[in-house]
C-alpha atoms as one frame of an Amber mdcrd trajectory, in Angstrom:
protein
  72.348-121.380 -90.391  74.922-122.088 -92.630  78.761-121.384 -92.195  81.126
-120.257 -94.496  84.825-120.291 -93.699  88.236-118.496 -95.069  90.706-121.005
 -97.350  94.137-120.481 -97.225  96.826-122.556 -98.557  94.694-125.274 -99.527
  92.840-125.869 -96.171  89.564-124.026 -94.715  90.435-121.422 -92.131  88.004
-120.957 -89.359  89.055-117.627 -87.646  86.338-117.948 -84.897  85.584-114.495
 -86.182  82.510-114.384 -87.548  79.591-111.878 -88.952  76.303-112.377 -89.601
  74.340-112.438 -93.566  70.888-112.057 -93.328  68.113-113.074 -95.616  67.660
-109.608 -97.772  63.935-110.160 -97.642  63.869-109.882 -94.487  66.136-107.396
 -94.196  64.578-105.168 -96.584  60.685-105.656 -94.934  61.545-105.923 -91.509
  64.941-103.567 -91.021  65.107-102.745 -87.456  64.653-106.601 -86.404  67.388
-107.994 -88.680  69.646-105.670 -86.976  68.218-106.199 -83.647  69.118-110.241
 -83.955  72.160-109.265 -85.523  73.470-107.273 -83.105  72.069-110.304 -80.415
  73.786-113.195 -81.960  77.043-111.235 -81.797  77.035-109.883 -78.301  75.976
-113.643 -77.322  72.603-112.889 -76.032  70.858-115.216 -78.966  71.724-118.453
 -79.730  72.588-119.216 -83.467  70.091-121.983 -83.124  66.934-119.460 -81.992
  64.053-120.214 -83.994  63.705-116.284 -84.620  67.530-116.566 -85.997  67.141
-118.919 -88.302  64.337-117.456 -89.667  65.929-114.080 -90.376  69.847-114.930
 -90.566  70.609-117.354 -93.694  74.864-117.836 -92.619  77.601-116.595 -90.928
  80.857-115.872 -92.339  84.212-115.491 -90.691  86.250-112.968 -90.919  90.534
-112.781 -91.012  92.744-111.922 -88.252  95.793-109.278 -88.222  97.906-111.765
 -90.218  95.236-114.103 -92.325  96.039-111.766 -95.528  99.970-112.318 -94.781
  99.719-115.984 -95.164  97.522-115.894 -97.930  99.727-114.003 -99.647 103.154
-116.654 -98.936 100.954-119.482 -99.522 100.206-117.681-103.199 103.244-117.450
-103.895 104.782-120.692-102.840 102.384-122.136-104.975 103.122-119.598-107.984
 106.576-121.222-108.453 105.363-124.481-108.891 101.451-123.697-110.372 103.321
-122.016-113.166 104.955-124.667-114.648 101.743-127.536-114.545 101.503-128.413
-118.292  98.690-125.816-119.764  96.944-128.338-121.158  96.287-129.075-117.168
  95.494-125.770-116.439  92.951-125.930-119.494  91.313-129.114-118.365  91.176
-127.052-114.491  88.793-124.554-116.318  86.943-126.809-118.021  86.380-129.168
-114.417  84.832-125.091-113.245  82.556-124.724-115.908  81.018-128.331-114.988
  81.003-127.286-111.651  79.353-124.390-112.429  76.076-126.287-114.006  76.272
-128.977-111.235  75.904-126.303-108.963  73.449-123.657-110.712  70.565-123.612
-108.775  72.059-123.768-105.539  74.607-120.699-106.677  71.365-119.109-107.569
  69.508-119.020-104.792  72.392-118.065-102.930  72.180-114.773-105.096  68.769
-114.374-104.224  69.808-114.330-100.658  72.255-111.667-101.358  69.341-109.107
-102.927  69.636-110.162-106.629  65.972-111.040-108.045  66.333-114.161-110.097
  66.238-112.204-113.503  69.224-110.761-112.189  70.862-113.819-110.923  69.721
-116.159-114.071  71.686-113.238-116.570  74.808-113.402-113.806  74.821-117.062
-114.154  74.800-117.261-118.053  77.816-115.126-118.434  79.382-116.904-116.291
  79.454-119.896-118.298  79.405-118.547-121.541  82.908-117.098-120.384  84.023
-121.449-119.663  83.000-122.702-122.708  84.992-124.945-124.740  85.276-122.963
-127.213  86.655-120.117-125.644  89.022-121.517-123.469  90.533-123.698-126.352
  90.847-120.070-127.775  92.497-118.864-125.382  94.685-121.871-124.613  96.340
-121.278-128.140  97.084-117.603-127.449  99.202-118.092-124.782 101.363-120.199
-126.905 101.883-119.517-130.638 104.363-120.617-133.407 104.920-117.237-135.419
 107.064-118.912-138.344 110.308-120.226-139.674 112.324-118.755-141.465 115.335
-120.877-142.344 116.808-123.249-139.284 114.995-120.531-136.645 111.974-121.271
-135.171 109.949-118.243-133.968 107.496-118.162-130.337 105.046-116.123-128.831
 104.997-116.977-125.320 102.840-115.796-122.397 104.569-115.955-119.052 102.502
-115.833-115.891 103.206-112.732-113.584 102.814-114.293-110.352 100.843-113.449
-107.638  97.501-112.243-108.391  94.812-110.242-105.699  91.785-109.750-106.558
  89.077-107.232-105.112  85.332-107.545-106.612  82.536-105.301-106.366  79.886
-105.742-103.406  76.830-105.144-105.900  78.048-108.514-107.935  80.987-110.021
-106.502  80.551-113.423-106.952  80.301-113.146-111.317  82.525-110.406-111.764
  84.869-112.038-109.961  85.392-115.354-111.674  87.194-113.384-114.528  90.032
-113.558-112.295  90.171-117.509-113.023  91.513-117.126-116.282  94.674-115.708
-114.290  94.681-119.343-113.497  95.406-120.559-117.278  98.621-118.560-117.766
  99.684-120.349-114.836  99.209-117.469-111.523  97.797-118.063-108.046  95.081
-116.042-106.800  93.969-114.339-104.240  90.375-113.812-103.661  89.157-111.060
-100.948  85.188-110.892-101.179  83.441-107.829-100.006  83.506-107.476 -96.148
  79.748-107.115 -96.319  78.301-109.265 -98.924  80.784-112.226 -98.631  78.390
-115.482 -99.254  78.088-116.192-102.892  81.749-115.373-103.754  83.181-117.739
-100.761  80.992-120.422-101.960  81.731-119.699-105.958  85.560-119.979-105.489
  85.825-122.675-102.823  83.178-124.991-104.095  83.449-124.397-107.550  86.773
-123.108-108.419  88.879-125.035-105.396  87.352-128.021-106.341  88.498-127.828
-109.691  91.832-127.300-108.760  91.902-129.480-105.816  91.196-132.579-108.309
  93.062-131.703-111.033  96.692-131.481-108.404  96.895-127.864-108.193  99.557
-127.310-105.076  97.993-125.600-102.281  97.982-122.406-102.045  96.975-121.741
-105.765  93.922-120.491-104.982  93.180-118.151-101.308  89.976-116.685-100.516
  89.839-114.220 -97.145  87.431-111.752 -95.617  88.601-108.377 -93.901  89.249
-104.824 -94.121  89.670-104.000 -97.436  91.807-100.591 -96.700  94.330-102.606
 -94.380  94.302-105.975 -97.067  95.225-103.430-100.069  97.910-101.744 -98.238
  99.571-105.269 -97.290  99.215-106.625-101.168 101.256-103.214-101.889 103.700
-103.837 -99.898 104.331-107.240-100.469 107.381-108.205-102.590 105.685-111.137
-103.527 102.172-109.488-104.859 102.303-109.041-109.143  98.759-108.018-110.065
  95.954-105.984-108.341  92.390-106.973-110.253  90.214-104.107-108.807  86.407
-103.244-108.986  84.773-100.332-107.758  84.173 -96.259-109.000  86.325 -94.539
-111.334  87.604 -91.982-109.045  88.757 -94.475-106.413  89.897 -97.472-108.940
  92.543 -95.174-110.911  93.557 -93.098-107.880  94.693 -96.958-106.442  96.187
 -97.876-109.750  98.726 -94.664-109.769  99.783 -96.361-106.127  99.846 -99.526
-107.961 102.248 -98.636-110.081 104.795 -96.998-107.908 104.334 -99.999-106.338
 106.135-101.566-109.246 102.825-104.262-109.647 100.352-104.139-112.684  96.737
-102.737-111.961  93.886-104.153-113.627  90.791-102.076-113.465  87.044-102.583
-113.981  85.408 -99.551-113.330  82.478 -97.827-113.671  80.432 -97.592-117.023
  78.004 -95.227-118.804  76.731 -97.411-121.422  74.972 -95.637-124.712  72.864
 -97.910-126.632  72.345 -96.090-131.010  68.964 -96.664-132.229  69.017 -96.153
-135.967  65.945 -95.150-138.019  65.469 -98.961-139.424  65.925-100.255-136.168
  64.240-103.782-135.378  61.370-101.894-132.619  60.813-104.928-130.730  64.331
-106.197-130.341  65.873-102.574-129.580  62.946-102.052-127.040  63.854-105.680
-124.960  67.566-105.156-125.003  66.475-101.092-123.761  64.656-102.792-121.146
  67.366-104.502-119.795  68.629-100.983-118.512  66.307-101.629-115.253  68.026
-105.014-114.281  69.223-104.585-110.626  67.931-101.123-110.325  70.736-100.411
-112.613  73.053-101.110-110.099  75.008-103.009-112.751  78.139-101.145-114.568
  77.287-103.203-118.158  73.094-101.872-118.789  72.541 -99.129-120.898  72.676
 -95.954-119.403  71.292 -93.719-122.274  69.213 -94.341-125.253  70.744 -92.194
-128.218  67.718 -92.242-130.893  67.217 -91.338-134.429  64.569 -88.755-135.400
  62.192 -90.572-137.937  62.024 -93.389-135.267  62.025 -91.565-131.758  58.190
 -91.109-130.865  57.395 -94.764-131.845  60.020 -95.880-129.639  59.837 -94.024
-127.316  56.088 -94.001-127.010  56.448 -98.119-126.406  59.241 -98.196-124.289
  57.479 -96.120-121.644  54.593 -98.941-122.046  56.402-101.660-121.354  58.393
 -99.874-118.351  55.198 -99.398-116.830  54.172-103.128-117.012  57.603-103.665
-114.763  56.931-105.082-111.251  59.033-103.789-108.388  59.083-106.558-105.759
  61.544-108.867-103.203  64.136-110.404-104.248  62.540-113.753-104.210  59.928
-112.325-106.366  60.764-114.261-110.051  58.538-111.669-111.601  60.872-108.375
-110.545  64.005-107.522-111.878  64.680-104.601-109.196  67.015-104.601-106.430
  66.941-101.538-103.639  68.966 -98.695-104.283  72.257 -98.076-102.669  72.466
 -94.320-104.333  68.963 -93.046-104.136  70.044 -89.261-103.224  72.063 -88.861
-106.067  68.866 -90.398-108.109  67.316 -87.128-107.260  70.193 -85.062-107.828
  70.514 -86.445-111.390  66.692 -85.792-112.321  66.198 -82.441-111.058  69.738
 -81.744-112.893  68.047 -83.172-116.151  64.751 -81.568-115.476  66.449 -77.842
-115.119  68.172 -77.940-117.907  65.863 -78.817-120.648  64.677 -82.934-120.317
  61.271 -84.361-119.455  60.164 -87.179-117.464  57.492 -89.445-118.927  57.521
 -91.854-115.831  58.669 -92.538-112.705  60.277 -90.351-110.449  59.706 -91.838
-107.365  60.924 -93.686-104.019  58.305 -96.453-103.629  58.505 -99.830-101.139
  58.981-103.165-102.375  55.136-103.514-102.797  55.493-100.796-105.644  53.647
 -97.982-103.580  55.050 -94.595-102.639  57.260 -94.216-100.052  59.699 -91.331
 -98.650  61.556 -94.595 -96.730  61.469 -96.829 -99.330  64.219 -98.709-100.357
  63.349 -98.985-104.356  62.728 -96.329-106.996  60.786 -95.947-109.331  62.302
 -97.133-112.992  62.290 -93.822-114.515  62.213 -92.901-118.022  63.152 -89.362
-118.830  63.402 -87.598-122.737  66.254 -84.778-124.195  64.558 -83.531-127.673
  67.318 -80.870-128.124  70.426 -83.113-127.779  72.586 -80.156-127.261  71.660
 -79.886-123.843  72.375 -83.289-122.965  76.020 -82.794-123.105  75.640 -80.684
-120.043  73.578 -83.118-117.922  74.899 -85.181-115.403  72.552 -88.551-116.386
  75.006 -88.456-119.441  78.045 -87.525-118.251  78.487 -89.579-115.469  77.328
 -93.271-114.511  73.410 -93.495-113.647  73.762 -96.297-110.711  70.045 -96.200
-110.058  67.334 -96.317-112.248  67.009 -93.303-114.613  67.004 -93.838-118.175
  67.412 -90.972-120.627  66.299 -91.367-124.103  68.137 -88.736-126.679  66.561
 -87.654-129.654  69.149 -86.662-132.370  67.857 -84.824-135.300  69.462 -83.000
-137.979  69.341 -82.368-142.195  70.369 -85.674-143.030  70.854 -88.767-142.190
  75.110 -88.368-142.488  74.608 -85.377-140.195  72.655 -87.388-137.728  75.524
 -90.188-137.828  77.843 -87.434-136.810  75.808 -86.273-134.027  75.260 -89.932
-132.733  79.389 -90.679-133.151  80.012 -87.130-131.309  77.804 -88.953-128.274
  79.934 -92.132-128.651  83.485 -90.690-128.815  82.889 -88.090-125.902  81.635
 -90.748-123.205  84.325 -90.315-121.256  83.915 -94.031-120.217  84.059 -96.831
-122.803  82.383-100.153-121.441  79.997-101.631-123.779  78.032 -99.951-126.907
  75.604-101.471-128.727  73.886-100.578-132.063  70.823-101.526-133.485  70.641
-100.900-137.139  69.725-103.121-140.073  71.263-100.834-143.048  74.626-102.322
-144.504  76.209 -98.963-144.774  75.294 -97.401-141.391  76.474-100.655-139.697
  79.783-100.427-141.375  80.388 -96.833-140.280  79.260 -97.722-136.827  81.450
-100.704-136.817  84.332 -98.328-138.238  83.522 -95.182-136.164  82.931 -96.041
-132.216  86.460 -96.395-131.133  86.288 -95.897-127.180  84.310 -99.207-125.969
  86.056-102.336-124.957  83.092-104.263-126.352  80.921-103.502-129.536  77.139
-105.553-130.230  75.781-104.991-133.345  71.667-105.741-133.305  71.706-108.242
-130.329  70.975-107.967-126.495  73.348-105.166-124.816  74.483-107.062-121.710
  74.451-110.823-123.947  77.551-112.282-124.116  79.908-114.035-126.472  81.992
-116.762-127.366  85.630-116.322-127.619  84.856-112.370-126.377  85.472-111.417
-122.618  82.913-110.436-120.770  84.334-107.248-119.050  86.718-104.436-119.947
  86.818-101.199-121.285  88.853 -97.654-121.917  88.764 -94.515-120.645  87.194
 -94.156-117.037  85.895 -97.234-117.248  89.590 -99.456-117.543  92.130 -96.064
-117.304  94.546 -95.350-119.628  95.136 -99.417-120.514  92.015-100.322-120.664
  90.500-102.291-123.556  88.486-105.351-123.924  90.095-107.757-120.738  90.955
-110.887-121.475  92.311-111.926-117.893  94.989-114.109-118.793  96.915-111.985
-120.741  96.456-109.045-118.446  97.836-111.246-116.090 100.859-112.530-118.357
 103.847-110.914-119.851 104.619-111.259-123.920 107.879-113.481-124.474 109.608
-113.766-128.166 111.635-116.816-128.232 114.084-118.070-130.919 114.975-121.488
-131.541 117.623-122.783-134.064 118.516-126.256-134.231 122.117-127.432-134.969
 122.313-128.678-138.780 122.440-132.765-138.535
């Protein structure tokens, strides 16, 4: 059984608090007993070294005491005043050392997401954002906007500076804390300390992704301690303390809309910056020339984690002249989809958290007009049906008279389980069809990702020209790929609040400065 302990100010913190991660196999085919040694090893009546233990439990974790979040967050800020002013060409060589440790380290971060309930498909697309996001070219990139020469004019010299804000604390999501999280290392190039709180629950990967990956980055490169703090805990009691510290800057939060911007108005009379990723409704524009095969893999990708994942498509929005073809072979190559363990290489599914509102949101559909073409229901991880299962069914359901998909709840909120609805938008022309597709785009009330798939110059131009609300844009390429020099999170409305846009971490986490310099005449 492996142990995983807190890290403040540059040295590992065992609490002697500790709770228990088990294998999600196991949890998920054998419920009752995972709980049952659970509930033994921390009462004392099993020892961690019972064979039965080791076989169900893969680590325990410790959790903070009353004041662990306290001296995370002094250590963080001793540190800030001196972190801040390491040469950025150091702090650039630090994120370069984490991207090396990231491939050094792939397969055991991996299978460490396995453990957690992500099937490898899942884990394998985590992974490669992850270090996409620490490539050389895109740290150079962002290296040189933190410090720019904007031009001379005479004897001045004019500067764009970035200044770091502080004291950063970050809170990621429990369905992918470990790679959403490591966004909040860029906070590290403008020159801020972090603080990392994984989720109380699902702890593992992150601990292990910012201690053995990210620390040791740091930790060779001279970083003070106290630059980096990871800690476990209550998450209501940890939030109020980083509000009412005078030494806390930045919030990075994850979680729902409603939540996420109801903490960032207490942010801000805080006087600290919030920095949201929320949830995401993700519309995927299939245009009459579309490349078939290519907009049917990226579609597929809608199913990854159950759906679980804010940055999938979450509705198909289809042209006319191509709908039933695509339709028709979409729904064939759901079908072909294997629901299975996580250990399973051959799944992509995860169990649903949400599976109620599942239910809600298809009989909503259903009522109002839609029709489902598969799926529909709760099965076990062996695929069958099954009222107790923990998995659903991927589900593919079709709206042939868009306007009633305005009204449905699968479009207007976030589907976190897996329902997919395909729209078909018809109308007398082609320009009139645009406008109904751009009508869908510019009323999501969220504004993640969008992606287009569309080989006509012209329509690609007015797509290009027309979506507005998305923080990121892909034009005829994989919806959840990812790109050099482009962040791999952000977005407006309900999905980054009334600030959001694309997030490039370390200038959220910086503040513009103009500087002047004339020299004295010789």
């Amino acid at each position: 059984m492996r142990k995983f302990t807190l890290f403040v100010n540059g040295k590992d913190l065992d609490t002697g608090i500790y709770e228990y991660f088990p294998y999600t196999d196991k949890l998920i085919t054998d419920f009752r007993g995972t709980y049952r040694i659970i509930t033994q090893l921390k009462l004392g009546q099993m020892a961690e070294e019972n064979e039965e233990a080791r076989e169900y439990i893969y680590a325990k974790y410790c959790v903070g005491k009353d004041d662990t979040n306290l001296k995370a967050i002094e250590s963080a800020y001793n540190a800030s005043n001196t972190f801040r002013y390491m040469p950025l060409s150091m702090r650039r060589k630090i994120l370069g050392d984490v991207h090396k440790k990231l491939l050094e380290k792939k397969e055991e971060f991996i299978q460490m997401l396995i453990v957690e309930g992500h099937p490898r498909k899942l884990a394998e697309w985590e992974f490669s954002g992850m270090e996409k996001a620490y490539r050389d070219e895109s740290l150079d990139f962002f290296k040189d906007e933190l410090w720019r020469e904007v031009g001379k004019i005479g004897d001045e010299t004019v500067y764009w500076a970035r200044k770091p804000d502080g004291v950063v604390c970050v809170s990621p999501p429990k369905n992918a804390a470990a790679s959403s999280s490591l966004i909040a290392g860029f906070a590290l190039l403008s020159g801020n300390s972090l603080i990392i709180k994984p989720p109380l629950r699902a702890p593992v990967s992150a601990i292990f992704l910012w201690k053995e990956v990210v620390g040791e980055a740091l930790r060779n490169n001279g970083a003070p301690d106290g630059t980096l703090n990871i800690l476990v805990g209550n998450s209501d009691k940890i939030t109020r303390e980083w509000l009412e510290s005078p030494y806390v800057n930045d919030i990075l939060y994850f979680g729902k809309s409603e939540k996420g911007l109801l903490l960032a108005e207490e942010i801000v009379r805080a006087g600290k910056k919030p920095i949201l990723e929320l949830s995401g409704n993700d519309m995927m524009f299939i245009w009459k020339d579309a490349d078939l095969k290519g907009s049917i893999s990226a579609l597929m990708d809608a199913f990854l984690g159950s759906t679980q994942i804010c940055m999938v498509p979450k509705a198909a929005i289809v042209h006319s002249d191509i709908y039933e073809q695509f339709t028709d072979e979409f729904v064939r190559q759901v079908k072909k989809m294997k629901v299975g363990l996580p250990s399973d290489p051959e799944t992509c599914f995860s169990p649903v958290a949400l599976a109620d509102s599942f239910f809600i949101f298809l009989d909503d559909a259903l009522t109002k007009g839609a029709k489902q073409l598969f799926g529909g229901n709760r099965i076990n991880y062996k695929g069958f049906k099954d009222e107790k299962g923990a998995y659903l069914q991927p589900t593919v359901i079709v709206i042939e008279e868009y306007k009633n998909a305005f009204d449905m709840f699968c479009i207007k909120e976030e589907n976190f389980f897996p329902l997919l609805p395909i729209v078909r938008i018809k109308g007398s022309s082609d320009n009139a069809i645009f406008e109904t597709m751009m009508h869908f785009a510019n009323s999501n009330e969220y504004g993640l990702r969008t992606s287009v798939w569309a080989k006509s110059n012209l329509y690609i131009r007015k797509f290009v020209r027309y979506i507005n609300n998305s923080g990121l844009l892909r034009i005829n390429s994989r919806h959840v790929d990812f790109s050099s020099y482009l962040s791999t999170h952000g977005g407006t409305g309900k999905s980054g609040g009334p600030y959001g846009e694309m997030n490039y971490v370390w200038q959220k986490t910086s503040h513009l400065q103009g500087i002047s310099l004339t020299r004295e005449k010789k």
